[in-house]
C-alpha positions, -999 to +999 in steps of 0.1 A: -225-330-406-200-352-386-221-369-361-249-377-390-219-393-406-216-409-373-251-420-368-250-428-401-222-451-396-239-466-364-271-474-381-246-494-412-230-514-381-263-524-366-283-539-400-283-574-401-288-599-432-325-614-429-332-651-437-363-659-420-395-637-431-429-634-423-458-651-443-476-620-435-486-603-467-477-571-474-506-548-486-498-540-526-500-504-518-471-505-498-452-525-523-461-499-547-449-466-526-411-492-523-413-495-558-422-459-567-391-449-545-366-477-555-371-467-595-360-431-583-331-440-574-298-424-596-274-441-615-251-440-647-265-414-674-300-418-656-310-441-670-327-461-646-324-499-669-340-519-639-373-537-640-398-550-608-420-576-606-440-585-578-444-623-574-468-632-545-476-672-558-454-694-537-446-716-559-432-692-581-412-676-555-398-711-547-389-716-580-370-680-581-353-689-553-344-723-568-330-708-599-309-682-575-295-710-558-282-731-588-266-699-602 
């Protein structure tokens, strides 16, 4: 149990924030396995209050992102 709290640890230390992506597109069923897996997750009461939505027009995306930005 320690050294996977130790791996564990060493894989946290090596992630890196991402701010350049691919224009590749992701096949939907892909998308749809993260988001089967994501809406699993626990939390208070399990509830699970979240909501997805998959935007794949660029203009929308770029207006997300400009809406992010002002907040």
């Amino acid at each position: 149990m320690e050294q996977r709290a130790v791996d564990f640890l060493a894989n946290v230390r090596r992630r890196r924030t991402v701010r350049d992506f691919s224009e590749r597109p992701v096949p939907r069923e892909i998308i749809e396995h993260c988001l089967q897996a994501a809406a699993t997750a626990p939390n208070g009461a399990n509830q699970q209050p979240w909501h997805f939505v998959v935007v794949s027009d660029p203009e929308i995306k770029r207006q997300i992102r400009a809406g992010a930005e002002e907040e």
